[in-house]
C-alpha positions as CSV (number, residue, x, y, z in Angstrom):
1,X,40.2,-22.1,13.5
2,X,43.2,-21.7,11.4
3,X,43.2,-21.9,7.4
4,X,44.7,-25.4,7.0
5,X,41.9,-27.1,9.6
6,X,39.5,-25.3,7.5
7,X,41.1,-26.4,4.3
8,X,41.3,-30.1,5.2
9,X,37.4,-29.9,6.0
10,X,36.8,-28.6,3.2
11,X,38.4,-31.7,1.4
12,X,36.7,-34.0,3.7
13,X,33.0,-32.7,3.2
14,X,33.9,-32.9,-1.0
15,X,35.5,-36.3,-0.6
16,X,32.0,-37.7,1.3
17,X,30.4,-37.0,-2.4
18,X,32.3,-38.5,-4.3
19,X,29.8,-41.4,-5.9
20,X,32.7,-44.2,-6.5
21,X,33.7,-44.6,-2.9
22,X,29.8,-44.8,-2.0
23,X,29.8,-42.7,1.1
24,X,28.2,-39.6,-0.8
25,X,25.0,-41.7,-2.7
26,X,22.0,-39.1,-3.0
27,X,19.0,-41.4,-3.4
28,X,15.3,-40.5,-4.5
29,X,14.5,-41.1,-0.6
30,X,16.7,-38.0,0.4
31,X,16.2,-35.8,-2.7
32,X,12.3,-36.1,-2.8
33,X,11.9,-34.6,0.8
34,X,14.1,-31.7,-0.6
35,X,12.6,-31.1,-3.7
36,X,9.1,-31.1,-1.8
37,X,10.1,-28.3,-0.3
38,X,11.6,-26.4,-3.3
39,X,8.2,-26.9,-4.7
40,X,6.3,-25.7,-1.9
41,X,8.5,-22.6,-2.2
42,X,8.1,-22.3,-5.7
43,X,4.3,-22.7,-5.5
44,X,4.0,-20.1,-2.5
45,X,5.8,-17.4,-4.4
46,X,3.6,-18.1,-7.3
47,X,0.5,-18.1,-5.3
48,X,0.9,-14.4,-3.6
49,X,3.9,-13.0,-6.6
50,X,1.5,-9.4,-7.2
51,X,1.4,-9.1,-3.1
52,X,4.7,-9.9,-2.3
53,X,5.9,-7.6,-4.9
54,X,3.6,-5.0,-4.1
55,X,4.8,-5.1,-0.5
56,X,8.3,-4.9,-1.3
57,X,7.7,-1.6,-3.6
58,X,5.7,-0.2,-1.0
59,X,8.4,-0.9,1.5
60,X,11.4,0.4,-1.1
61,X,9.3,3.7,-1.2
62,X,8.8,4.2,2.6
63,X,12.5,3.7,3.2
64,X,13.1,5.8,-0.1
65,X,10.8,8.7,1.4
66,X,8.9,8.8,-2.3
67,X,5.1,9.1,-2.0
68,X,2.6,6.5,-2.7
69,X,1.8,5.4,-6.3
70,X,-1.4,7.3,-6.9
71,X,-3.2,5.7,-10.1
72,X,-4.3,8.9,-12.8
73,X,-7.0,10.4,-13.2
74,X,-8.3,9.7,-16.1
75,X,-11.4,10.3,-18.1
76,X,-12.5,7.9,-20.5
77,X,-13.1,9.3,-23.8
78,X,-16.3,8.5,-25.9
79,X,-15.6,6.1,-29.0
80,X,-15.9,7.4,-32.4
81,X,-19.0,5.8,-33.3
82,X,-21.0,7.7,-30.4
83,X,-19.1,10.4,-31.1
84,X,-20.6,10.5,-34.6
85,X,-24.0,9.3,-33.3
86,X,-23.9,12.6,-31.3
87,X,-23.4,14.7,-34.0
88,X,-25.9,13.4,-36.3
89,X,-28.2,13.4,-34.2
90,X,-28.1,16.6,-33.4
């Protein structure tokens, strides 16, 4: 396909939106069916967002070669007011 075929098909698919001829009307019965699925996206990605994300991490890291996210270890510390329980107790 040369450039100028693809130029004047270009011009044809913009000219069959154009609203004052009529030939490129967008009504409510062929923009619903579209933004059904737009929403049906949307709401899948906000369903499973933390598990799509965590796959896609876990698959960056694999093709990365870095190790798994290991949470720390961490040791929860006694509160002040037991801590001060303790001592007076003692």
């Amino acid at each position: 396909m040369n450039s100028l075929f693809r130029f004047a098909r270009l011009l044809t698919l913009m000219g069959l939106s154009d609203p004052i001829n009529g030939r490129g009307y967008l009504g409510p019965e062929t923009l619903m069916p579209l933004a059904s699925v737009l929403a049906a996206i949307a709401g899948f990605f906000l369903m499973f967002w933390r598990v799509i994300v965590k796959f896609f991490k876990t698959m960056y890291r694999k093709a990365r070669g870095i190790p798994d996210e290991v949470p720390p270890d961490m040791e929860v510390e006694e509160s002040a007011e037991e801590h001060k329980e303790k001592q007076t107790s003692s």
